[in-house]
Backbone bond lengths (Angstrom), bond angles and torsions (degrees), N, CA, C in turn:
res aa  C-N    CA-C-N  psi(-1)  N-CA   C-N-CA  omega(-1)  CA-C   N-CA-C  phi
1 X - - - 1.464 - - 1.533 111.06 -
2 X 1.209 109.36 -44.92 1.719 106.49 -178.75 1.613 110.30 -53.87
3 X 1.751 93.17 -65.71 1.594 109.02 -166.34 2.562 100.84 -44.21
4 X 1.804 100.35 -40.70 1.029 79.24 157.25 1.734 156.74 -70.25
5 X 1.226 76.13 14.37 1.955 84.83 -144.87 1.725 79.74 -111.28
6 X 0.909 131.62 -41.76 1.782 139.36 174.12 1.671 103.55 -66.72
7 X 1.230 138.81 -15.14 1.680 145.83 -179.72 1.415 89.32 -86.98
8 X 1.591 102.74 -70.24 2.021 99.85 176.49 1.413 116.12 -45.67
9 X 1.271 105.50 -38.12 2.221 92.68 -172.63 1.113 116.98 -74.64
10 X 1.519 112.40 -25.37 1.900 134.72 -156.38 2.412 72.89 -96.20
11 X 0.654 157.07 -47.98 1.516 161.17 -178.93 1.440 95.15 -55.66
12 X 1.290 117.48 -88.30 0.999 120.11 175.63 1.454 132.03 0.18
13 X 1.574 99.65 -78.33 1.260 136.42 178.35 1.161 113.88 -63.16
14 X 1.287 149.10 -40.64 1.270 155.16 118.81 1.817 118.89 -12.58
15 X 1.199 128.33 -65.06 1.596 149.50 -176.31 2.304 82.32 -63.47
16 X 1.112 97.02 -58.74 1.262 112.24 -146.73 2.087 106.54 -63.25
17 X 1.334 98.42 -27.42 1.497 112.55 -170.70 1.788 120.86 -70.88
18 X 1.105 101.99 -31.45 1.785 107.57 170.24 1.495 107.48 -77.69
19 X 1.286 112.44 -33.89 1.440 108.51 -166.76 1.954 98.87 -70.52
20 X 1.284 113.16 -19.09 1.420 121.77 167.08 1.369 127.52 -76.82
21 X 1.207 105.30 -26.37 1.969 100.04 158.52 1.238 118.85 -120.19
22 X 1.395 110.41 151.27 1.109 120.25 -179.55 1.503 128.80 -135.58
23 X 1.142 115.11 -173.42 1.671 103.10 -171.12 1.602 109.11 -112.64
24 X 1.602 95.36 143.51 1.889 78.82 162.61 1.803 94.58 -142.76
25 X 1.407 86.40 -167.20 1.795 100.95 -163.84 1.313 99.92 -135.71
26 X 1.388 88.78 141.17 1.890 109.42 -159.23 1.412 95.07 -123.59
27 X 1.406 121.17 135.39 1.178 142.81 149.32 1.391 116.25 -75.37
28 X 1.699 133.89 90.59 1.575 123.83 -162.59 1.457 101.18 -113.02
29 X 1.430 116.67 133.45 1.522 119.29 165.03 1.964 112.63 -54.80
30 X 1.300 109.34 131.74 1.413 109.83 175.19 1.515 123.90 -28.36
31 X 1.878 91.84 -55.35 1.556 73.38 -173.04 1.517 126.71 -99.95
32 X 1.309 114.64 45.52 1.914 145.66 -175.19 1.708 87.83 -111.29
33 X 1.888 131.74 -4.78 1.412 88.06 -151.50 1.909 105.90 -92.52
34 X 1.203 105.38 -7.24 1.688 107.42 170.08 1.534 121.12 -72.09
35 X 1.318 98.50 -35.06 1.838 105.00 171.06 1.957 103.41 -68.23
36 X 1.291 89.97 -54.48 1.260 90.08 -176.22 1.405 113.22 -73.36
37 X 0.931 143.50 46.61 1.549 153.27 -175.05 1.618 100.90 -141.69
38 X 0.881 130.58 -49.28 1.512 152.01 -161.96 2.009 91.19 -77.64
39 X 1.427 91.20 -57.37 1.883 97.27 -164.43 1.667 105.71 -73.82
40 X 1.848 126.72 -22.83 1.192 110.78 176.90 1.731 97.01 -81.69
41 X 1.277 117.84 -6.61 1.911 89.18 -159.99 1.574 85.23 -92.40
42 X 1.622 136.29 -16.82 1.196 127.64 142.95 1.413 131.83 -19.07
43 X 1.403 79.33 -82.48 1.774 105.38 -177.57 2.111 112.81 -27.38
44 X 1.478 88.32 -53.19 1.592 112.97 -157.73 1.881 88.27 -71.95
45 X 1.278 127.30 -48.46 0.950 119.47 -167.87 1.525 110.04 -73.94
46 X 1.544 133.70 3.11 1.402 122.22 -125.48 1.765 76.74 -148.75
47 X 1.809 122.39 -6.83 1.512 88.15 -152.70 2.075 67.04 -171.19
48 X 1.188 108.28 -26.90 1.344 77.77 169.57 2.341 107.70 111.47
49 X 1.527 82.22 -51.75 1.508 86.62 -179.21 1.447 107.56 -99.83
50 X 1.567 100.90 169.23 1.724 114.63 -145.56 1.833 89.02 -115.48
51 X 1.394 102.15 159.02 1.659 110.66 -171.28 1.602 78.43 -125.08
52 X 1.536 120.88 145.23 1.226 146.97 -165.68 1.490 92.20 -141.33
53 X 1.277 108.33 90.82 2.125 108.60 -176.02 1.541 112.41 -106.83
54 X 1.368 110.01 149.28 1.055 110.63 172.68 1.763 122.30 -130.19
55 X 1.500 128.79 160.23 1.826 88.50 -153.49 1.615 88.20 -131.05
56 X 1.129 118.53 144.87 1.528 100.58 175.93 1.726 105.54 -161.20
57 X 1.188 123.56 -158.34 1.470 126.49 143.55 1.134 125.20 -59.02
58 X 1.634 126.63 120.45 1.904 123.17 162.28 1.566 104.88 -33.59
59 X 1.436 142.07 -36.74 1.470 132.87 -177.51 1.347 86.84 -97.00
60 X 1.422 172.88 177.67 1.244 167.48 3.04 1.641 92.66 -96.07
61 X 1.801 103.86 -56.81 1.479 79.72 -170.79 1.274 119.11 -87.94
62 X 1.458 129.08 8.94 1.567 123.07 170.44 1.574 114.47 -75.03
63 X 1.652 110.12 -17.16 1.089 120.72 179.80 1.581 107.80 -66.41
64 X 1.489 103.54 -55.93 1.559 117.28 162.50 1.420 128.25 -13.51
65 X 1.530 91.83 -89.39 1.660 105.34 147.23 1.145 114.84 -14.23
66 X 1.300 115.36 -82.32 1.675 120.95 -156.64 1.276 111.87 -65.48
67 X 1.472 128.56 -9.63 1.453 131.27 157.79 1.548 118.12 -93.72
68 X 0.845 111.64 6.50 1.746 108.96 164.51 1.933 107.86 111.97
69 X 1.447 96.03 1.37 1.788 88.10 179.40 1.617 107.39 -49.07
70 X 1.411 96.03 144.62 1.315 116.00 166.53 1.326 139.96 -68.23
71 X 1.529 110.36 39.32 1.281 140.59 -174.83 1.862 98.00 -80.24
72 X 1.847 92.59 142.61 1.368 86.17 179.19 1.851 99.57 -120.80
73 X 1.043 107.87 -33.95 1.202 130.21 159.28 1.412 135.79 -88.43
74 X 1.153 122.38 135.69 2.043 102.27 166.06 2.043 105.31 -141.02
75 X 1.068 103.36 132.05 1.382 123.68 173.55 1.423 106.81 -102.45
76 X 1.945 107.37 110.57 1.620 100.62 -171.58 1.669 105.84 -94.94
77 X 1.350 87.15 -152.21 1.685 91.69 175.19 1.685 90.61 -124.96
78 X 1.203 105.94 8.30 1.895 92.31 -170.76 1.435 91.07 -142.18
79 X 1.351 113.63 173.04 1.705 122.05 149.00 1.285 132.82 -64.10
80 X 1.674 96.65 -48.12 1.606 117.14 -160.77 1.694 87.45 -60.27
81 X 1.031 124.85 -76.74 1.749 125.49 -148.80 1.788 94.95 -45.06
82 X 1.494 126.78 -68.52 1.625 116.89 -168.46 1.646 111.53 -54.02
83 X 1.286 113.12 -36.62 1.846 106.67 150.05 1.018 130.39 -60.58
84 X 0.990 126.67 -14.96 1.708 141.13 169.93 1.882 102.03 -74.42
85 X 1.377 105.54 -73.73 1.547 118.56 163.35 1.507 115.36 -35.57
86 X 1.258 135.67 -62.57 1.397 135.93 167.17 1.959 105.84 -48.13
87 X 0.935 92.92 -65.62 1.717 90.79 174.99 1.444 132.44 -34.97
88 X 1.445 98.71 -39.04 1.234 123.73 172.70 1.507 133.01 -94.10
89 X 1.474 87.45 29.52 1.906 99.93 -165.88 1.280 126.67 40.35
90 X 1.056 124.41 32.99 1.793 127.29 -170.44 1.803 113.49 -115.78
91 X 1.687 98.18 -18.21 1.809 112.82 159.92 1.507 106.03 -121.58
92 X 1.593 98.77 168.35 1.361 101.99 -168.10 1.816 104.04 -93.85
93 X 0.990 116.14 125.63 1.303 118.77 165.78 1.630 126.74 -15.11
94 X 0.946 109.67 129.46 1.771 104.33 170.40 1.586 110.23 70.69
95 X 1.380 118.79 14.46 1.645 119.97 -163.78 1.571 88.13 -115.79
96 X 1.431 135.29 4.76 1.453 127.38 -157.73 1.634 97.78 -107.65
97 X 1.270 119.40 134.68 1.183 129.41 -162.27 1.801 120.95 -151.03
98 X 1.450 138.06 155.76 1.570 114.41 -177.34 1.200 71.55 -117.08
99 X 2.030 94.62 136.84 1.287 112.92 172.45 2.021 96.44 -110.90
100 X 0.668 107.16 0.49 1.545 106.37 -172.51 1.322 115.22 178.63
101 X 1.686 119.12 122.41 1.687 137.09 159.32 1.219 110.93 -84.95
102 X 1.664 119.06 117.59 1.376 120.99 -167.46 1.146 94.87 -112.75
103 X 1.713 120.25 165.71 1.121 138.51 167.25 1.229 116.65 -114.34
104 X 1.757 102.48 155.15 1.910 113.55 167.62 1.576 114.87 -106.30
105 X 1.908 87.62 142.44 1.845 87.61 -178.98 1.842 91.24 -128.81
106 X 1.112 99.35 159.69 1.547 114.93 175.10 1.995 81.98 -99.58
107 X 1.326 88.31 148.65 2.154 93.69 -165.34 1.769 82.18 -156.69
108 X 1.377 108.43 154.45 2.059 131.19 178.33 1.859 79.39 -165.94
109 X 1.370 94.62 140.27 1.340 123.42 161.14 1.270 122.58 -46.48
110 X 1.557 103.67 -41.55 1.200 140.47 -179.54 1.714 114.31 -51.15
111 X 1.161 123.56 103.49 2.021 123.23 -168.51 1.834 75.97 -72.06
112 X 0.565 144.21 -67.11 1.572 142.15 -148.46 1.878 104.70 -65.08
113 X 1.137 117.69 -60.02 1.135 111.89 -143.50 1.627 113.82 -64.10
114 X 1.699 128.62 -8.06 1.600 129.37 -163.05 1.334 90.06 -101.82
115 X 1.049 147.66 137.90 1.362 137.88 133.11 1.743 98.79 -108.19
116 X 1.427 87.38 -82.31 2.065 89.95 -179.62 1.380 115.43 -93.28
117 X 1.166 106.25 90.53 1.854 122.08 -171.71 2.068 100.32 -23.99
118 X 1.111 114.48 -43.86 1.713 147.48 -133.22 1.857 72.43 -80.98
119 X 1.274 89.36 -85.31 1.449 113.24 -160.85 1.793 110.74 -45.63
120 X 1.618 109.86 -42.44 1.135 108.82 176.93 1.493 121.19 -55.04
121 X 1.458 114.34 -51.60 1.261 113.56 174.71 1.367 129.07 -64.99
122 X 1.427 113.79 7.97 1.699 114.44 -169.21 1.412 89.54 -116.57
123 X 1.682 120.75 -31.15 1.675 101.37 163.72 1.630 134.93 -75.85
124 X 1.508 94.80 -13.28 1.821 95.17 158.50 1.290 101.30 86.69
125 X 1.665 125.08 17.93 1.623 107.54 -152.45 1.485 112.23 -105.72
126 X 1.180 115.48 42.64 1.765 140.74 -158.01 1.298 92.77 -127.42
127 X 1.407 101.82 170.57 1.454 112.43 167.47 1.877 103.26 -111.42
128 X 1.121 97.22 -63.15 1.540 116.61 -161.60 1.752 101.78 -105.96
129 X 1.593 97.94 114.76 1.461 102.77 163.80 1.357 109.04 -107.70
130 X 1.611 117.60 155.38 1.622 109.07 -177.22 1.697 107.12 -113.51
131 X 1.479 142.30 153.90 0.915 131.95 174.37 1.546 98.00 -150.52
132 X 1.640 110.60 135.00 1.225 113.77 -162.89 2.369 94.31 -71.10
133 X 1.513 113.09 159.16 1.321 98.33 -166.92 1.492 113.66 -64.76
134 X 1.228 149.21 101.71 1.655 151.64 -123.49 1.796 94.70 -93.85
135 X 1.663 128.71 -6.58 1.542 124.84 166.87 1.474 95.26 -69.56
136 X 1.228 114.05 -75.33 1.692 101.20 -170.51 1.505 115.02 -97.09
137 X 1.159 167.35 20.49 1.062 162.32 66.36 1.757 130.42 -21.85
138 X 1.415 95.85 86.67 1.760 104.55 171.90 2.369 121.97 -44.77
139 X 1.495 99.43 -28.40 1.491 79.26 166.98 1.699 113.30 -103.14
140 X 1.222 101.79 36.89 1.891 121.79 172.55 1.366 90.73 -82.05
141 X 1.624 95.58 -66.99 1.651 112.77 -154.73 1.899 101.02 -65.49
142 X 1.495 111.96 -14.34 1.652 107.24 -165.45 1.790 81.18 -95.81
143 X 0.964 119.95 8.48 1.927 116.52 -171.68 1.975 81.10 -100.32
144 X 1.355 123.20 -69.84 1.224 123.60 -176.08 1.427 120.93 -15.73
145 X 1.397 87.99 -76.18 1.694 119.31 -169.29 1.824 87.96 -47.81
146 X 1.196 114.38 -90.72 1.581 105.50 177.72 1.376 133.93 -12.40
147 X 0.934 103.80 -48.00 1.672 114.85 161.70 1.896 126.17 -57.59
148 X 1.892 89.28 -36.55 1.635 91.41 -169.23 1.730 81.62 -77.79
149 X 0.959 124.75 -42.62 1.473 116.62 -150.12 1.908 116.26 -79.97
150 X 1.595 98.19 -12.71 1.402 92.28 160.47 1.433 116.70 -109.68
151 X 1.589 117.37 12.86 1.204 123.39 167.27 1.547 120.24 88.27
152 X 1.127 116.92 23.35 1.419 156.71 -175.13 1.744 116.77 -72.05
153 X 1.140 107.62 -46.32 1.046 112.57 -171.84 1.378 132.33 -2.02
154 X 1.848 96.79 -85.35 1.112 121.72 -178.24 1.443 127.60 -85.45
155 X 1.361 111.49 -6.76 1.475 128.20 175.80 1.659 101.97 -84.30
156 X 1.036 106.41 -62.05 1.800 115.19 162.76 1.822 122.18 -44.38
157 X 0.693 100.32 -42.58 2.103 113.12 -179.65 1.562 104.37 -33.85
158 X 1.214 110.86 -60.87 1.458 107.56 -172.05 1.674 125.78 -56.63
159 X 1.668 91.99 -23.22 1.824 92.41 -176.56 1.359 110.60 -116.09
160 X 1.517 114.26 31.19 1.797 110.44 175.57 1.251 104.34 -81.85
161 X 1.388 117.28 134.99 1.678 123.24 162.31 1.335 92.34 -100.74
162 X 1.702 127.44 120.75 1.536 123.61 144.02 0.855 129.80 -91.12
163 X 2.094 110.51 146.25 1.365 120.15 173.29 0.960 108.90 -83.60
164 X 1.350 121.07 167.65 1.622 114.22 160.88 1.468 123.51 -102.53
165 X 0.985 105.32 10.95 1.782 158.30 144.26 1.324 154.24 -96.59
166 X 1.667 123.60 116.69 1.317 111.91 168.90 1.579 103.77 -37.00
167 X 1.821 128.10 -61.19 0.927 120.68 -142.05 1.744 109.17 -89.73
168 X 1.188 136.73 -0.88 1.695 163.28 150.88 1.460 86.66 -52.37
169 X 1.830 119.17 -79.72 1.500 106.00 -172.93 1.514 134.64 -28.01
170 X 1.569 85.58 -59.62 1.932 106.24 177.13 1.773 102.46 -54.75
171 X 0.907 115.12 -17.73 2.001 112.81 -176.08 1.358 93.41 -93.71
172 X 1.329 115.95 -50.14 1.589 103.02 -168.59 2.106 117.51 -33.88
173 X 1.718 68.88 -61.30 1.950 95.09 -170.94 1.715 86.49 -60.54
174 X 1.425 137.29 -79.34 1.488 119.39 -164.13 1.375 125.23 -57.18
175 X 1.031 96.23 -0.77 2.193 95.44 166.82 1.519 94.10 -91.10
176 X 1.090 147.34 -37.94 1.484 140.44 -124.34 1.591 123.16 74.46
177 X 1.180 100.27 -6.14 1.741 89.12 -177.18 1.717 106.79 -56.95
178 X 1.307 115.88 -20.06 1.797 108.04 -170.46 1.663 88.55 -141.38
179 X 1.653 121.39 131.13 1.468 129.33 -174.42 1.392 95.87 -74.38
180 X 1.347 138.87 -16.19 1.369 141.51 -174.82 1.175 122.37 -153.71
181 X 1.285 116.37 161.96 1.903 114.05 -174.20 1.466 118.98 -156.88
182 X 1.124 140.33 145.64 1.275 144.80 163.21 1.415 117.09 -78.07
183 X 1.476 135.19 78.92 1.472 147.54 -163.95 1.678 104.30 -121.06
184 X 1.287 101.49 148.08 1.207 128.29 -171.25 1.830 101.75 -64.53
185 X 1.385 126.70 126.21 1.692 111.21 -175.16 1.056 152.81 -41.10
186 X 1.693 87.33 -44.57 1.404 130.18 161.17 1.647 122.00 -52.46
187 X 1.327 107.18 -13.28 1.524 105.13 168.45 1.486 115.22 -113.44
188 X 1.488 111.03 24.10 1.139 98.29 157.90 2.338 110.99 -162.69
189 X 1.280 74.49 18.48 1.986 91.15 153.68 1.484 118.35 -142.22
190 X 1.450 113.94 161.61 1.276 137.62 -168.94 1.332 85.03 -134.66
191 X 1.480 93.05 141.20 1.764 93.16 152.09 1.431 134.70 64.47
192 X 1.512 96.74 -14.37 1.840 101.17 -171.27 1.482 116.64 128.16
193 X 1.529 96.30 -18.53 1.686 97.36 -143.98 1.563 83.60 -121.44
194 X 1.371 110.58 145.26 1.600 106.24 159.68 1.131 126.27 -95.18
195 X 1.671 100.87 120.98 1.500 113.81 178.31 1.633 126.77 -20.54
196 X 1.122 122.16 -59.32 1.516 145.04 -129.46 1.593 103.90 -161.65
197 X 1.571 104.54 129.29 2.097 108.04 167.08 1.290 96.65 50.09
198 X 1.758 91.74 -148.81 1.743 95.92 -159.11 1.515 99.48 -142.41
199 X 1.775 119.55 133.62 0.931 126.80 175.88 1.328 141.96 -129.20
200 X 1.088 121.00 149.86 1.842 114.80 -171.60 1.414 109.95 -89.81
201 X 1.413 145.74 107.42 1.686 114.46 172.07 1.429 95.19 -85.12
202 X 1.420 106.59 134.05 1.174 122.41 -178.68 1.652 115.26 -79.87
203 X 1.328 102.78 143.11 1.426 108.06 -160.92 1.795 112.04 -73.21
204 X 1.300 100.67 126.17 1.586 109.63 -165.40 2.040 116.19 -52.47
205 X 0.782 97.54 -25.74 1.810 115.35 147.04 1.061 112.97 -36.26
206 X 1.167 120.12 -76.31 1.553 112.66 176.52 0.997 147.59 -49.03
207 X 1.783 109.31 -7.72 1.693 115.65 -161.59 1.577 77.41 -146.81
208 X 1.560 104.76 -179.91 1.349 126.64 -172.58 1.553 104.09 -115.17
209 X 1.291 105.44 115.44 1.834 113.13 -170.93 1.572 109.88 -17.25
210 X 0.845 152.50 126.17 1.699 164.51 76.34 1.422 118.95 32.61
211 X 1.570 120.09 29.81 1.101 106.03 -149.51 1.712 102.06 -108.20
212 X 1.592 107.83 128.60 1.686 133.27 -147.23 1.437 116.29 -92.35
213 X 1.483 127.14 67.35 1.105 116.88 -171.83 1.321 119.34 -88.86
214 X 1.871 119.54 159.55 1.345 125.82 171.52 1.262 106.72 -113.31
215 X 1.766 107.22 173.21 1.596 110.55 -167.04 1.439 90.59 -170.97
216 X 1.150 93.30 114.07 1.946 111.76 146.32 1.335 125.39 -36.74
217 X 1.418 110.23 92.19 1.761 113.70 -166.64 1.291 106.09 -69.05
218 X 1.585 145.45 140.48 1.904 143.17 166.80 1.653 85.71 -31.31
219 X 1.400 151.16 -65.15 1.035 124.21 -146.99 1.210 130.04 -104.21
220 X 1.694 113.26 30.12 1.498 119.01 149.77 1.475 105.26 -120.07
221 X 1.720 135.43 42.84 0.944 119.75 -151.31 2.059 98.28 -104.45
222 X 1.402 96.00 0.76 1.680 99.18 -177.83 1.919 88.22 -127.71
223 X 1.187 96.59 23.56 2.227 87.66 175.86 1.576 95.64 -102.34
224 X 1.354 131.81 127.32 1.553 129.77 157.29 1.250 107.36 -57.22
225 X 0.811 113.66 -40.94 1.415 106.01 174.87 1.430 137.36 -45.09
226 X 1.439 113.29 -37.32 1.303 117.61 -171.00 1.698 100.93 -94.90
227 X 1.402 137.59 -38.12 0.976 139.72 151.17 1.376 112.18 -44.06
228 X 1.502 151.50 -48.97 0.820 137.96 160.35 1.711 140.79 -35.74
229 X 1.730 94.21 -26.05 1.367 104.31 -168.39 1.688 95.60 -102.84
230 X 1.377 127.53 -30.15 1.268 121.38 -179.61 1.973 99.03 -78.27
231 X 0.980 122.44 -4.50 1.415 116.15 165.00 1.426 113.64 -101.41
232 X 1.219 123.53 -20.32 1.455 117.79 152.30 1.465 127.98 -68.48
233 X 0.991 124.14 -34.72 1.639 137.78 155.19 1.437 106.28 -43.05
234 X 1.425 126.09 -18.15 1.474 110.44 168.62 1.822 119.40 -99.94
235 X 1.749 96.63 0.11 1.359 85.10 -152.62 1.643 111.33 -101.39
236 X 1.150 140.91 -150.64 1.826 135.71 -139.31 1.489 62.67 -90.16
237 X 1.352 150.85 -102.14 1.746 144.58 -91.23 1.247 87.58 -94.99
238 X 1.404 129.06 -40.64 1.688 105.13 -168.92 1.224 95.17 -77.48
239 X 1.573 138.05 -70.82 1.624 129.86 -171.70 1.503 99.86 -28.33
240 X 1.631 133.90 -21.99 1.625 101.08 -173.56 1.060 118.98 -100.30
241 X 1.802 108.75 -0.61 1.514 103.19 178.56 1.310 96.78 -96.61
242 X 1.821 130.15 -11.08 1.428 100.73 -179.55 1.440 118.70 -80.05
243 X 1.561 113.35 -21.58 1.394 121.68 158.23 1.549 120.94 -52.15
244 X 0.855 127.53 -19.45 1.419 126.27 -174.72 1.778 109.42 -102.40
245 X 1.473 125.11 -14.51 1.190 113.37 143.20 1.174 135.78 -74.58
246 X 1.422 92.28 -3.35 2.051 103.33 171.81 1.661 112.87 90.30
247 X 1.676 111.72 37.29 0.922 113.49 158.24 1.739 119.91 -97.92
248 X 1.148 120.73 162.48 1.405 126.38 172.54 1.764 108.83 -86.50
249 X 1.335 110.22 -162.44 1.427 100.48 -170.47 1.607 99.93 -162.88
C-alpha cells in the first residue's frame, strides 16, 4: 500500500507540475534586452514559468499596448509612459514600481577614437552621430538634453543618424554606419568594464535621471505568472544582474 500510494504522489506531482507554470509576455525596453535575457532564463529555472519578451521602443510599445497587444507586463525605459498606462486603465493600480536607473554613454567601435567624450563632440571630427529617435525612446531624449546642455545642438543636427531604438542605435555604431553613438551603457559594459571600442559614460548632470519603471498590464492581472516575474525583478539574483550591466537602482 505505501510503495503504492508513493507511485500515485511521485504521478501526481509529475501530471501536476506544468499545470503550475505558466507563461506570460513582456513588453521590454531595448536597452533592458541583455539583462533581461539573462533574468528570464533565471526566472524559468528558479520558478518554473517561461517569459515570452518582446523588445522595442518605450513609445512603439506603449503604442502596442494601446491597441490591444497581448502584453501582460511592460518594462519601460521611463516612468512617465507606465503612469501614463495606469492612468489610462490599461495597468493595474499600485503594481508600478522602478526596477532599474539606466545610464548614457557616447560608444565608436573604434578602441582609439573616445578619449574625452566632451571634447570630441565640440571638435565635430566624425561624420555620423547616432541617437536613438528621443519622441519614443527615453535614452533619445537623454542623447538631446546632452547636447542642449553643452550647447551642441545646432552644430551637431547635421550628422545625427536616428534609431527608432535604443537597440537600432547600438547597430547603427557596430556596423559602421555612424563612427559614434549615444547608447544605453548597459549595452555595451559588464561588470564595470567596457565590453567593446571606446566609451564615454556621460556625466549624469547632463541628462535627466533614466529612471526605468515596470507595471502590471489589466491583461496579466489574474496570470501568476506575470506577478511572479515583477516580484522577481526585486529580488537578490535579478537586482545583481541588473547591477552588473551598470544600472543603478
Amino acid at each position: 500500500m505505501r510503495l503504492s500510494l508513493l507511485v500515485t504522489t511521485i504521478a501526481c506531482l509529475i501530471v501536476g507540475s506544468p499545470l503550475q507554470a505558466a507563461e506570460v509576455q513582456v513588453a521590454v525596453a531595448a536597452n533592458f534586452t541583455a539583462p533581461m535575457q539573462d533574468i528570464a532564463a533565471a526566472f524559468e529555472q528558479d520558478t518554473g514559468h517561461r517569459v515570452v519578451a518582446a523588445f522595442g521602443s518605450t513609445g512603439q510599445l506603449y503604442a502596442q499596448i494601446s491597441h490591444g497587444a497581448p502584453f501582460e507586463v511592460f518594462l519601460a525605459a521611463d516612468a512617465s509612459t507606465p503612469a501614463r498606462i495606469e492612468q489610462e486603465g490599461l495597468g493595474v493600480a499600485g503594481s508600478r514600481f522602478t526596477y532599474a536607473t539606466g545610464a548614457l554613454a557616447l560608444w565608436s567601435t573604434d578602441a582609439n577614437l573616445i578619449h574625452d567624450g566632451e571634447s570630441l563632440l565640440r571638435s565635430g571630427a566624425f561624420r555620423h552621430l547616432a541617437i536613438a529617435n528621443p519622441k519614443t525612446a527615453p535614452y533619445g531624449l537623454a542623447a538631446t538634453q546632452v547636447m542642449q546642455r553643452l550647447g551642441l545642438s545646432d552644430t551637431l543636427k547635421p550628422k545625427l543618424v536616428e534609431g527608432q531604438s535604443i537597440g537600432q542605435t547600438y547597430q547603427f555604431v557596430a556596423s559602421g554606419n555612424a563612427e559614434l553613438g549615444f547608447v544605453a551603457l548597459s549595452q555595451i559594459s559588464r561588470y564595470g568594464q567596457i565590453t567593446s571600442g571606446s566609451a564615454w559614460p556621460v556625466p549624469a548632470a547632463l541628462y535627466e535621471p533614466i529612471r526605468q519603471d515596470a507595471v502590471l498590464l489589466t491583461k496579466g492581472a489574474d496570470n501568476p505568472a506575470a506577478t511572479a516575474l515583477l516580484a522577481y525583478l526585486k529580488s537578490e539574483r535579478a537586482t545583481a544582474v541588473i547591477s552588473s550591466y551598470g544600472y543603478g537602482h
